[in-house]
C-alpha positions in Angstrom: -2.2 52.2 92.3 -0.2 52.3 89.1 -1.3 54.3 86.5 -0.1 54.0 82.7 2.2 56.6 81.2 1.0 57.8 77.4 4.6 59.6 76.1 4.2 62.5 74.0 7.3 62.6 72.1 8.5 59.9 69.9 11.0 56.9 71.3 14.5 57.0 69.6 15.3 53.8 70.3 13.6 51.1 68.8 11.1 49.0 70.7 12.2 46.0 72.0 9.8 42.6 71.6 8.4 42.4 74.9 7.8 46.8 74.9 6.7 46.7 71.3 3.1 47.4 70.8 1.2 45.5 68.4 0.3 47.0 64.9 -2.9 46.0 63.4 -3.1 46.9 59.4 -6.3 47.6 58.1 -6.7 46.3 54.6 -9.7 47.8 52.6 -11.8 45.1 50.8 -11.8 45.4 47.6 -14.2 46.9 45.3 -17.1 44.9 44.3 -16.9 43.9 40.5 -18.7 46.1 38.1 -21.7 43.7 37.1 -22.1 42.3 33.9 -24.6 43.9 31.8 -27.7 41.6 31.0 -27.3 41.7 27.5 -24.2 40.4 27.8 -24.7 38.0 29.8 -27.8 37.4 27.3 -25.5 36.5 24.2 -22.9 34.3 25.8 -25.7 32.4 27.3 -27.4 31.9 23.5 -24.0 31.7 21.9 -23.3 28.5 24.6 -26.5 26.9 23.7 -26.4 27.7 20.4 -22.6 26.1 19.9 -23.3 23.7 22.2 -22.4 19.9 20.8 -26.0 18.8 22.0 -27.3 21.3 19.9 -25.6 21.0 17.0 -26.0 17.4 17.0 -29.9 17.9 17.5 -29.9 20.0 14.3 -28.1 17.7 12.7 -30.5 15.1 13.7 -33.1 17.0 12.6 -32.1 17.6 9.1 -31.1 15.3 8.5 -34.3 13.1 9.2 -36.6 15.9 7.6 -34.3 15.6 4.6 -34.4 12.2 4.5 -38.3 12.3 4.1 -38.2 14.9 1.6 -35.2 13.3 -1.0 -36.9 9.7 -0.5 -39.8 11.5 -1.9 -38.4 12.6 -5.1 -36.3 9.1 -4.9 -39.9 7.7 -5.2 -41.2 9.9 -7.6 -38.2 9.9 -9.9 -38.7 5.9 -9.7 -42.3 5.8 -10.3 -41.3 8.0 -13.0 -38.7 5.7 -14.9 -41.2 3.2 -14.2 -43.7 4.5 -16.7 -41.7 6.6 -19.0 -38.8 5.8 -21.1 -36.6 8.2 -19.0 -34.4 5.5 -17.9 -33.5 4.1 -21.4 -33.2 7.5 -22.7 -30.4 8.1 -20.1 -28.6 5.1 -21.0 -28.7 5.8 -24.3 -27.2 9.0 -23.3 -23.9 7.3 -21.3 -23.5 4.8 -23.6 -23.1 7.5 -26.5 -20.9 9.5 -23.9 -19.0 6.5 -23.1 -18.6 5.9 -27.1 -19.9 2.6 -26.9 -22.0 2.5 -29.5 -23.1 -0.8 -29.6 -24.5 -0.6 -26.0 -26.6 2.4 -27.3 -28.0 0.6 -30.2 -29.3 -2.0 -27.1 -30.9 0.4 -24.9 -32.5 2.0 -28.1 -34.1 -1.2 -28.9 -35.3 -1.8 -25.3 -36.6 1.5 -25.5 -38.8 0.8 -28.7 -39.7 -2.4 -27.0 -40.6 -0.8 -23.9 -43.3 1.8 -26.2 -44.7 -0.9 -28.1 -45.8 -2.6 -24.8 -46.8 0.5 -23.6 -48.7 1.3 -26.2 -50.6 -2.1 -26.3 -52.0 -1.5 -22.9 -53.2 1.5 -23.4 -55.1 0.2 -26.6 -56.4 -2.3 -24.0 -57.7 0.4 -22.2 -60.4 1.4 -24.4 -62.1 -2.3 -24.7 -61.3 -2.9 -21.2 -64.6 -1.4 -19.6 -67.4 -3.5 -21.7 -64.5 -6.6 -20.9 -64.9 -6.2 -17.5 -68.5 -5.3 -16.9 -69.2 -8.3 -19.0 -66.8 -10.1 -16.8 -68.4 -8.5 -13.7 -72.0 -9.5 -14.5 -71.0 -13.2 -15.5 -69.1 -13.8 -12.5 -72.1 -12.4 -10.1 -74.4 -15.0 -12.5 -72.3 -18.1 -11.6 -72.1 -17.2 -8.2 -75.7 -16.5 -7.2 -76.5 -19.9 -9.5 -74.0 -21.7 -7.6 -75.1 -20.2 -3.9 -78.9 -21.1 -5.1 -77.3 -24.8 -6.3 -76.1 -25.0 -2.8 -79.5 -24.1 -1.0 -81.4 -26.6 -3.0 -79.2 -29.0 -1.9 -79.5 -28.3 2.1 -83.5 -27.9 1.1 -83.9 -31.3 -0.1 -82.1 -32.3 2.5 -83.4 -30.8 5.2 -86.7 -31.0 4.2 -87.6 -27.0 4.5 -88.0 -25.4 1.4 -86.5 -22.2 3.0 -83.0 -23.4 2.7 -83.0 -22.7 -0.7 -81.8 -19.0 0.0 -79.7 -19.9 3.3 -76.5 -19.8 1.4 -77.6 -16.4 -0.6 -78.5 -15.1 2.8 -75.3 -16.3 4.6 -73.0 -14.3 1.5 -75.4 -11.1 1.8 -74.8 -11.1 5.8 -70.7 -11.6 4.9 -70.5 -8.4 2.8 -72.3 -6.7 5.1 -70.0 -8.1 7.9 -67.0 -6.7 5.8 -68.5 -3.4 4.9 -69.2 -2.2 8.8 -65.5 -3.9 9.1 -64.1 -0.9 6.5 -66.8 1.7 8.0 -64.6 0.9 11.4 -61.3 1.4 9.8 -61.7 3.6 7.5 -62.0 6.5 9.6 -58.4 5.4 11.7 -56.7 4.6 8.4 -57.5 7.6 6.6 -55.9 9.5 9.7 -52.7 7.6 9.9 -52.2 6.4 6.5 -50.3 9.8 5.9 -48.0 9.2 8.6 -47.1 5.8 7.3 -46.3 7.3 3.7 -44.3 9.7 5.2 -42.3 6.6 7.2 -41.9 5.0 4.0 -40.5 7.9 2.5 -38.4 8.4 5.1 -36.9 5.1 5.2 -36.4 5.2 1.3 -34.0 8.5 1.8 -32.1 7.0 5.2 -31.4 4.0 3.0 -30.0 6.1 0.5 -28.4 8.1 3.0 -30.1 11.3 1.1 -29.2 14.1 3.1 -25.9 16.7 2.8 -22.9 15.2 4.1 -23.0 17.4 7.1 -26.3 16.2 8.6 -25.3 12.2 8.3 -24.3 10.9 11.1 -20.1 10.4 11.7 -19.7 7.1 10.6 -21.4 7.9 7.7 -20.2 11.0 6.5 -17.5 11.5 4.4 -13.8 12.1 5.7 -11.5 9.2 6.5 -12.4 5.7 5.8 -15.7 6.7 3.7 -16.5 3.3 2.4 -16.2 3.0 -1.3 -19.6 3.3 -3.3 -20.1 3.8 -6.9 -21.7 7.4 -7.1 -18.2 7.8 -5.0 -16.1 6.8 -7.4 -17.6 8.5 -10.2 -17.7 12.0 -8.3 -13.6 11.4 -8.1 -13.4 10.8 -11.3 -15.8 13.1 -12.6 -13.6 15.7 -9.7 -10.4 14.5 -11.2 -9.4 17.4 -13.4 -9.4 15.6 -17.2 -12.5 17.9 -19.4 -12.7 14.7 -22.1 -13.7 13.0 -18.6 -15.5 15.8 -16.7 -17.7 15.9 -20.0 -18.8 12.7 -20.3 -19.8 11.8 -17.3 -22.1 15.2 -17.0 -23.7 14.3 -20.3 -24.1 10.7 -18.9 -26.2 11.8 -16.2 -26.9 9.9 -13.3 -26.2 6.8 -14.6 -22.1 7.0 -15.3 -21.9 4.5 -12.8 -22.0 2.2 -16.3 -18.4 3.1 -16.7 -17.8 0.8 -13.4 -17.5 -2.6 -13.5 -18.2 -4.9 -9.9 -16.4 -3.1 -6.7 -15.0 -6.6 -6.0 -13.5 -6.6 -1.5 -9.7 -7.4 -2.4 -8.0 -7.8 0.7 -7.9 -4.9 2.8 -9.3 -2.9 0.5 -11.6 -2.6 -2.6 -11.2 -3.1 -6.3 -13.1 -1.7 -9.5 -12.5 -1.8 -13.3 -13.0 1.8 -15.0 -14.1 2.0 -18.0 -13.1 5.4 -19.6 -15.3 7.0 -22.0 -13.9 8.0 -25.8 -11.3 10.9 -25.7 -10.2 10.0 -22.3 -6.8 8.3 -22.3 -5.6 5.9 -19.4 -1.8 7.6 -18.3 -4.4 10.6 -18.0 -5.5 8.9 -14.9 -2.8 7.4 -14.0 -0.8 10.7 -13.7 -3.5 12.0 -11.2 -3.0 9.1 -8.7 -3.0 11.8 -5.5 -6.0 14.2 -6.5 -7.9 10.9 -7.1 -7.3 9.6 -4.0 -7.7 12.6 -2.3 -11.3 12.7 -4.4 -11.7 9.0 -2.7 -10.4 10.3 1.2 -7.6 8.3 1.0 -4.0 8.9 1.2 -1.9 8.4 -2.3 -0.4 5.5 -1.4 -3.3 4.0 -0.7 -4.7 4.1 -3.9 -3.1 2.0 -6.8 -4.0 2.4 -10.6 -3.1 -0.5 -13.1 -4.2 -1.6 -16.4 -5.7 -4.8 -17.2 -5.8 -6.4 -20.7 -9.2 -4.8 -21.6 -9.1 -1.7 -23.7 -9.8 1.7 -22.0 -9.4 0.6 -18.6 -8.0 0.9 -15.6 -8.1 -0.8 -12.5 -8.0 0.9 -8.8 -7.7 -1.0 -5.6 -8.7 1.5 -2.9 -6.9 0.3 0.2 -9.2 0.6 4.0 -8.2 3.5 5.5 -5.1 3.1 7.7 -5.0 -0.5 6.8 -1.6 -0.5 5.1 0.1 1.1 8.2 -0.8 -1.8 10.3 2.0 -5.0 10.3 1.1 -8.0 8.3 2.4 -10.3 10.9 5.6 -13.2 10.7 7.4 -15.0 8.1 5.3 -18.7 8.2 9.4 -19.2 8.2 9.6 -18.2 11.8 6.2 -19.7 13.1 6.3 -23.0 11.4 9.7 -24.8 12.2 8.6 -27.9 9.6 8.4 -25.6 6.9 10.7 -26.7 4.0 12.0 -26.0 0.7 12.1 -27.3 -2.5 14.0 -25.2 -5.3 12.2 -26.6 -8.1 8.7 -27.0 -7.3 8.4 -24.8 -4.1 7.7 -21.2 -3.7 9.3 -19.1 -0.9 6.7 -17.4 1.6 7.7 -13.9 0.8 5.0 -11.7 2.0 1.6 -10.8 1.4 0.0 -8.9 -1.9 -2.4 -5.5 -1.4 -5.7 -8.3 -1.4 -3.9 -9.8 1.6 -3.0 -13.1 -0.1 0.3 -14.9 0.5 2.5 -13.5 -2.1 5.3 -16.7 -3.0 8.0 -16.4 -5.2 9.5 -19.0 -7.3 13.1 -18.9 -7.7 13.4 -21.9 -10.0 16.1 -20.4 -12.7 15.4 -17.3 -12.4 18.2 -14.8 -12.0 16.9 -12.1 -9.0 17.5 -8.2 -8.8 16.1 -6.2 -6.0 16.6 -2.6 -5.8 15.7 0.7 -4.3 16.7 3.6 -1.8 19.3 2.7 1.0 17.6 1.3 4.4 14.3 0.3 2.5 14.9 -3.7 3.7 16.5 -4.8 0.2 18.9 -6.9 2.5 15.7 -8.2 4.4 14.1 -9.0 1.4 16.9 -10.8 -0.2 17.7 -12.8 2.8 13.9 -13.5 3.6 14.4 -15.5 0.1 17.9 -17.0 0.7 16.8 -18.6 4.0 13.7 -20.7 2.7 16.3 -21.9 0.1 18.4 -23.0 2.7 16.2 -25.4 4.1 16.8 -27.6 0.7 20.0 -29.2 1.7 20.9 -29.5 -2.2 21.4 -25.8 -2.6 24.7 -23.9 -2.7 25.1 -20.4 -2.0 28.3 -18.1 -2.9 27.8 -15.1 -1.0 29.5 -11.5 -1.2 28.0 -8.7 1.2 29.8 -5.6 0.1 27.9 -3.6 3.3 30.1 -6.0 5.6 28.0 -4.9 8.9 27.2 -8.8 9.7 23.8 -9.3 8.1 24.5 -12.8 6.4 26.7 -13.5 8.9 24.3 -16.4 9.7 25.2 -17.8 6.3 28.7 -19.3 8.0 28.1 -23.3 7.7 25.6 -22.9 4.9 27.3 -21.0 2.0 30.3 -22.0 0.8 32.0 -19.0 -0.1 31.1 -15.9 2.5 32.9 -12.7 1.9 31.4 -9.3 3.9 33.6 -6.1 3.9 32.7 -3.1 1.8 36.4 -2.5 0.7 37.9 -1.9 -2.6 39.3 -5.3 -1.6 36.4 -7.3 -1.1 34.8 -6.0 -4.6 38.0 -7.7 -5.9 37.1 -10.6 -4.4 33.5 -10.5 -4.9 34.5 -9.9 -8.7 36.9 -12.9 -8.4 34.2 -15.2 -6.7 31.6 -14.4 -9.9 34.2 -15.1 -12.1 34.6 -18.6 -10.7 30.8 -18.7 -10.6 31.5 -18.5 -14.5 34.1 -21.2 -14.7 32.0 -23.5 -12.6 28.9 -23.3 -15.3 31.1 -23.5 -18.4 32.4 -26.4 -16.6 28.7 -27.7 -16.1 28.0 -26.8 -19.4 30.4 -28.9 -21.1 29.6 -32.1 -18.7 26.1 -31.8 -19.7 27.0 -31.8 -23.2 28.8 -35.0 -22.8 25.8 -36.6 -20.4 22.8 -34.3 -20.7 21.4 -36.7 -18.4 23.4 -35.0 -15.9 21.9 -33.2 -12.9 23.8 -30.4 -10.9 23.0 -29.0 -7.5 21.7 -25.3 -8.0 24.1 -22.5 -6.9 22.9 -19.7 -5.8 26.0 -16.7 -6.5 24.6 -13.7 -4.4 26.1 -10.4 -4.3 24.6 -7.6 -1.7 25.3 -4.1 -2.3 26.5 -5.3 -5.7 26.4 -1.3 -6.9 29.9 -0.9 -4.8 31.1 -4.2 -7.4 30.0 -1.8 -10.7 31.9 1.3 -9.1 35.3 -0.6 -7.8 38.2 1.7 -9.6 40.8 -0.9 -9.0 42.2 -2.8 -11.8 44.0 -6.2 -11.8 47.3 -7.3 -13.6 46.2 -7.0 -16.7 44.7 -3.7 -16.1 41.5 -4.2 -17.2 38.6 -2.5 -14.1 37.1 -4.7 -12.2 34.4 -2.4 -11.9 32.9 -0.2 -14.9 29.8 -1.1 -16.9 31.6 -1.3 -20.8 33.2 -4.7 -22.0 36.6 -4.2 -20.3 34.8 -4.7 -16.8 35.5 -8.1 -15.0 32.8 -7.8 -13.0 30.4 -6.3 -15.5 31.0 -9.5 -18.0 30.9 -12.2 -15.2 27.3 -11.5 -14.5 26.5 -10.8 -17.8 28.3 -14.2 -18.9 25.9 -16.3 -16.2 23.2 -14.2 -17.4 23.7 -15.5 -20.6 23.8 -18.9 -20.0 23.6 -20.3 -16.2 20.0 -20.8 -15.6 20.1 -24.0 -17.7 23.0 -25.5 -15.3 21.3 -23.9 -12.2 23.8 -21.4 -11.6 21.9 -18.0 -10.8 22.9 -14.4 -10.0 20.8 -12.5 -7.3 21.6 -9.2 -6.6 20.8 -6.7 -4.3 21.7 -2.7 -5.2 20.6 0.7 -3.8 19.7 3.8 -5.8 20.1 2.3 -9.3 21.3 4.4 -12.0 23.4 3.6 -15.3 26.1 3.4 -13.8 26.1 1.7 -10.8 23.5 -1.1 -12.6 24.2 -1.1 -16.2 21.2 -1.7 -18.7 22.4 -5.2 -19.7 22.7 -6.4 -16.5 19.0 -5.5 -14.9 17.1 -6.5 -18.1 19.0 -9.8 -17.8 17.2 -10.7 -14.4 14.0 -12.5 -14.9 12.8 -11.4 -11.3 13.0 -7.9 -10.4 11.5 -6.3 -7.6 12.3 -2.2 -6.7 11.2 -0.7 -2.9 10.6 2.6 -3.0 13.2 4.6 -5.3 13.3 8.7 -5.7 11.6 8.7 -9.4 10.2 7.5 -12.2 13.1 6.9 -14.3 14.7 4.8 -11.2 11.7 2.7 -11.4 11.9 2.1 -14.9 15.5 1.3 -14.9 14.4 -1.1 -11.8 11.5 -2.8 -13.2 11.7 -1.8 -16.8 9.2 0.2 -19.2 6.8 -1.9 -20.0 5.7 -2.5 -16.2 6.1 1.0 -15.1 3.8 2.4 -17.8 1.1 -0.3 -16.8 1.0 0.9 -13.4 4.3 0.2 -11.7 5.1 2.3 -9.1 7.8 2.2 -6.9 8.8 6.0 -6.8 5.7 6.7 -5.4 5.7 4.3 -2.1 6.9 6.3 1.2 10.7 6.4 2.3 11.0 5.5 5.5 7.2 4.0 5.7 6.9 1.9 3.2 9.9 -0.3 4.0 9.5 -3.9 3.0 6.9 -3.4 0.1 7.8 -4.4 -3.3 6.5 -3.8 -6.4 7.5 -7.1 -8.4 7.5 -7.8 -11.4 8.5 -11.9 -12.6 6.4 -14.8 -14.3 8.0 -16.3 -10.6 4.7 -15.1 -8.7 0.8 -14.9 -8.7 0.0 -11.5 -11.3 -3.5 -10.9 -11.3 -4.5 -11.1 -15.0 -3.3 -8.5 -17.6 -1.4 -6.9 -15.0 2.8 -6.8 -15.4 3.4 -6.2 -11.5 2.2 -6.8 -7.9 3.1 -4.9 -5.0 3.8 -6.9 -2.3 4.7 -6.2 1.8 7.3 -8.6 2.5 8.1 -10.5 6.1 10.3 -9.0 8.4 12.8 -11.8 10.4 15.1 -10.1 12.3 17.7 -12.0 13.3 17.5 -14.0 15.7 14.8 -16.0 14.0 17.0 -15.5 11.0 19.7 -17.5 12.9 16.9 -20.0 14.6 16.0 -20.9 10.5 19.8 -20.9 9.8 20.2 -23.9 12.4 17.3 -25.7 11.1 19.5 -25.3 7.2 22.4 -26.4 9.0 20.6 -29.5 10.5 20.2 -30.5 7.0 23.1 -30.3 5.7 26.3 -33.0 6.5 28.5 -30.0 7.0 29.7 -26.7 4.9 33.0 -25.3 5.1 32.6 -21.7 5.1 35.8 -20.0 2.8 36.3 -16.3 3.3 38.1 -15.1 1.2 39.1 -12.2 3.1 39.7 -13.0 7.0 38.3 -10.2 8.9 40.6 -10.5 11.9 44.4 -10.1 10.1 46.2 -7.9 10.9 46.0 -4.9 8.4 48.7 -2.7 7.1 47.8 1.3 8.8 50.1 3.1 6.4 48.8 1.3 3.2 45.2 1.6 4.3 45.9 5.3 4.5 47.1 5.6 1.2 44.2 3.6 -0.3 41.0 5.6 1.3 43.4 8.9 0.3 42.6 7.6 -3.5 43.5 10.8 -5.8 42.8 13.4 -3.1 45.7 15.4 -3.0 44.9 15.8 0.9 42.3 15.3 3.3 41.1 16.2 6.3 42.4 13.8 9.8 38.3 13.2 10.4 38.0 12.5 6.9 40.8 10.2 6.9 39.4 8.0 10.1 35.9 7.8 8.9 37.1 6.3 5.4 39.3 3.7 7.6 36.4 3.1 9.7 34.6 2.2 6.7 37.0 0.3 5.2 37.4 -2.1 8.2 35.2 -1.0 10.9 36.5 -4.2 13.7 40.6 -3.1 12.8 39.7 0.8 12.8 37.1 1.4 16.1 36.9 4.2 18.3 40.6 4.0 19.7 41.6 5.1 16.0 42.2 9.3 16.6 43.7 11.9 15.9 46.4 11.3 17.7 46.9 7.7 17.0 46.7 8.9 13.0 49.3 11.4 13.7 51.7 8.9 15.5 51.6 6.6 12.5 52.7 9.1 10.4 55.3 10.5 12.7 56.4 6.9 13.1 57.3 6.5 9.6 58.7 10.0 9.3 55.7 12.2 8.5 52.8 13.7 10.2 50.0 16.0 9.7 50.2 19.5 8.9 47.7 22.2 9.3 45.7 23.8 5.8 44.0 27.1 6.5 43.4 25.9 10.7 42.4 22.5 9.8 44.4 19.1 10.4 44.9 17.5 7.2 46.7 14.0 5.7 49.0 15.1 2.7 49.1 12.1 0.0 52.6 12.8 -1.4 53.6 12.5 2.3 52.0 9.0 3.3 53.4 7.8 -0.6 57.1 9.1 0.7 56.6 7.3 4.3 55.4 4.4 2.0 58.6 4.6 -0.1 61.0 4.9 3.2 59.3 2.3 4.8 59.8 0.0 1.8 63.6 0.7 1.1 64.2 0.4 4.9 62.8 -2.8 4.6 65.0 -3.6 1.4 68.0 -2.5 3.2 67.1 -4.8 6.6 66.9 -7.9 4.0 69.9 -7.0 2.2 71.5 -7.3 5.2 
């Protein structure tokens, strides 16, 4: 019988698997958690319930009901008390004197007086009244007892019982006693529940009214985003607004300053009202407070516009929906109605839509065009939006220069008979050039028209995008006047002014299309000469004047206050060309976006119509360009730039000739070709300008001494 061996000492070789013994680790539990006192326990428990959502809502509710009861009580009683005093007139005596309109108070003070003198008639009636009606009482109860005793004779004789005689008497006595046990009935179950149905009526007074704090209505009632526009609304922002003269009056006005307000009119996607401003209260002071009023009205400041009408005093604010001018206004009738057409005299383009959500159409019917503002706003989209429903009348000629060269009226090739896109020194030139022909071609109209004046010309249309690069060309020709500049030396400057001058009454017409105006990149002459101008949004309020001019700035014009970069596409316009409402100098509008391949789709259809156009560029984008001499012209007076510098002003020059395989390295072999190459300036690759003008100068006499040979 085997017996197992317990060792005494310990092993000093480690157990093997199969001899190991098993190990079994004991693992306290841990230590039960301390409990949480009951009075904690307690307060997170009431602070739960108490900050609960169902809670709050249910004390919402119920203030919001009990309030409503309460306030349509004094609703009530406040009207039962203009109803018999002369409280009411005596407040609108009150605005109107506020308000300085004194002819409005003389009125209510005579309705007042009015209002007395009846008053004071029926109470004179009073006192006869009595003896009137107890007289009136006891004659009435005469005829009718005669006439029920009339009656009974009647059914006596003809019945033949003299007893008839008081049937009818009888039958009325039995009524009224019929309708007094009726009353006994109800008297009992009205008296009980007739406080319950004043208290209703009350209630539904105040809910009506929506009398309760803002906190206790429900959510789409209380105030905050898209608070629907309401007279005592728009008096609290004004009143809220931060002008005394106006603060003032409408507190000694009382409740009733709502008389400053004329009709709040639906406009579109919004809401309009005419303000009437009170004496001492002048209408910039509004207009300068555009954001804290609509912030007063929960709107964002470009959803609130302030303009003034004709009427003195008075300003008009069209409070946009909430959110509603963030939301697309849908396509260009252009793009979605392919039998649209054109008619430069008597049409008007489809251009967008104004604030009240109205097509806004432009007519371009001799008027000279200017659209303006910050770069990458959609002044090219604008401009071309225009120039393609004028391509679809086949008698039209366009002369097209697009100084941003990047392809946009591209789709112009076939259409326009002139088509030059590059935004080099040399395309200015050109563009400058092509105006100045524009100019020749009118004079020449001119003076056939003064031979025949029966005459009729097709209109031309002489476009220039980007035509601030045209104002700030430094190159001069032959005779070395600029072709840029804005004095009287300036080719370009006295072309446009020249067709300003005269071309609408041959049909020739300048449109032009520049970013971030300022005196010298759009000289004074040459905006005031457009009849149609039209600004996106531009950094301030001396841009917009120079964009749209005083006069329409001051009356409410404000393109310096529309969003960069959210607001692209809306112009404010100002023309005689388009639909103003009355005594207003400008609209805003939110012009139609066509991108472009429905801007090529629309160019096919003006093609279609026309027996073919010759497209003349005037500068072919595909020659070959000379490296050296490009290098030299983007160096300008720069003593010496950097290599990156250098290839970024080539790109720009000729984006297609200098892509991405123009580098360093392909810089540095042209000059090395010719003789020169970059040196380094403090670490940094640069292009000397005295070095590319002495390659220049080698590279010519070489080729002097190869031809002399």
């Amino acid at each position: 019988m085997s017996e197992n061996v317990v060792h005494l000492h310990k092993a000093t070789d480690p157990p093997t698997d199969d001899t190991a013994p098993t190990v079994l680790t004991v693992v306290p539990d841990a230590p039960p958690a301390r409990p949480v006192p009951l009075w904690v326990r307690s307060g997170r428990a009431i602070k739960t319930g108490v900050t609960h959502e169902k809670t709050r809502a249910t004390v919402r509710a119920a203030a919001r009901h009990s309030l409503y009861t309460f306030n349509g009580g004094r609703i009530v009683a406040r009207r039962t008390w203009d109803g018999r005093t002369g409280s009411r007139y005596e407040r609108m005596i009150r605005a109107a004197e506020a308000a300085g309109n004194l002819e409005a108070a003389e009125e209510w003070e005579e309705r007042l007086q009015r209002f007395r003198a009846a008053r004071h008639h029926r109470r004179m009636d009073l006192l006869h009244s009595p003896v009137e009606a107890a007289k009136g009482v006891a004659v009435g109860a005469g005829m009718s007892i005669g006439v029920l005793v009339a009656l009974g004779v009647i059914m006596a004789i003809n019945t033949g019982h003299v007893g008839d005689v008081i049937t009818p008497l009888s039958a009325t006595v039995d009524f009224i006693a019929l309708l007094i046990r009726i009353v006994q009935v109800v008297w009992g179950p009205l008296i009980s529940i007739g406080p319950f149905l004043a208290l209703l009526a009350l209630w539904s007074v105040g809910r009506k009214q929506h009398a309760a704090p803002a906190w206790a209505l429900p959510a789409n009632v209380r105030g905050g985003e898209g608070e629907p526009i309401t007279p005592s609304i728009v008096v609290k922002a004004l009143r809220d607004l931060g002008v005394p003269a106006l603060a003032r009056a409408i507190k000694e006005m009382g409740d009733a300053g709502a008389s400053m307000l004329g009709p709040i009119r639906i406009a579109g996607c919004g809401v309009e009202v005419d303000v009437t401003l009170p004496s001492g209260v002048a209408t910039n002071e509004v207009q300068g407070k555009r954001r804290k009023l609509a912030e007063n009205l929960t709107r964002h400041e470009h959803e609130v516009f302030i303009t003034i009408p004709e009427a003195a005093r008075t300003v008009r604010l069209w409070i946009a929906d909430s959110g509603a001018l963030d939301e697309p206004i849908g396509p260009s009738p252009l793009v979605t109605d392919e039998t649209l057409t054109a008619n430069y005299k008597t049409g008007r383009a489809p251009w967008g839509q104004d604030l009240r959500g109205d097509a806004a159409e432009l007519s371009v019917y001799q008027r000279h065009l200017l659209v303006t503002g910050l770069s990458n706003q959609g002044k090219t989209a604008a401009l071309r939006a225009l120039a393609l429903w004028l391509a679809l009348d086949r008698n039209v000629q366009f002369w097209i220069a697009d100084l941003k060269g990047i392809g946009d009226w591209a789709v112009f090739e076939g259409i326009a008979q002139v088509l030059i896109e590059g935004p080099s020194d040399d395309h200015c030139i050109q563009a400058t050039e092509m105006v100045e022909d524009a100019v020749e071609e009118m004079n020449r109209r001119i003076e056939a028209q003064r031979r025949d004046p029966s005459i009729v010309f097709p209109p031309l249309i002489v476009l220039v995008d980007e035509a601030q690069k045209a104002f700030m060309c430094p190159a001069k020709g032959e005779d070395k006047r600029p072709y840029g500049g804005s004095k009287a030396t300036s080719r370009y400057f006295m072309a446009v002014r020249e067709i300003h001058n005269q071309g609408r009454a041959v049909d020739v017409l300048m449109w032009q299309g520049t970013q971030d105006p300022t005196d010298q990149n759009l000289p004074k002459l040459v905006r005031e000469g457009a009849h149609t101008r039209a600004s996106l949004v531009v950094g301030t309020e001396s841009q917009a004047e120079m964009a749209l001019g005083a006069k329409a700035v001051n009356a409410g014009a404000a393109p310096h206050l529309l969003r960069q970069g959210l607001d692209k596409g809306t112009l404010v316009v100002a023309s005689d060309g388009i639909a103003i409402p009355a005594g207003q100098s400008s609209i805003t509008v939110r012009t139609h976006f066509i991108d472009d391949e429905p801007a090529a789709e629309i160019a096919q259809r003006a093609k279609a119509l026309r027996d073919g156009v010759t497209t003349l560029r005037a500068i072919d984008q595909g020659e070959e360009r000379d490296a050296l001499a490009d290098v030299a012209d983007v160096l300008g007076d720069a003593p010496r730039l950097r290599t990156n510098e250098v290839l970024k002003r080539l790109h720009a020059l000729d984006a297609k000739a200098y892509g991405d395989e123009w580098t360093n390295d392909r810089l540095k072999r042209l000059l090395e070709d010719h003789g020169e190459e970059p040196k380094k300036s403090h670490g940094v690759m640069v292009v000397h300008r005295d070095h590319v003008l002495r390659a220049l100068a080698n590279r010519d006499e070489n080729d002097s001494a190869s031809a002399a040979e």
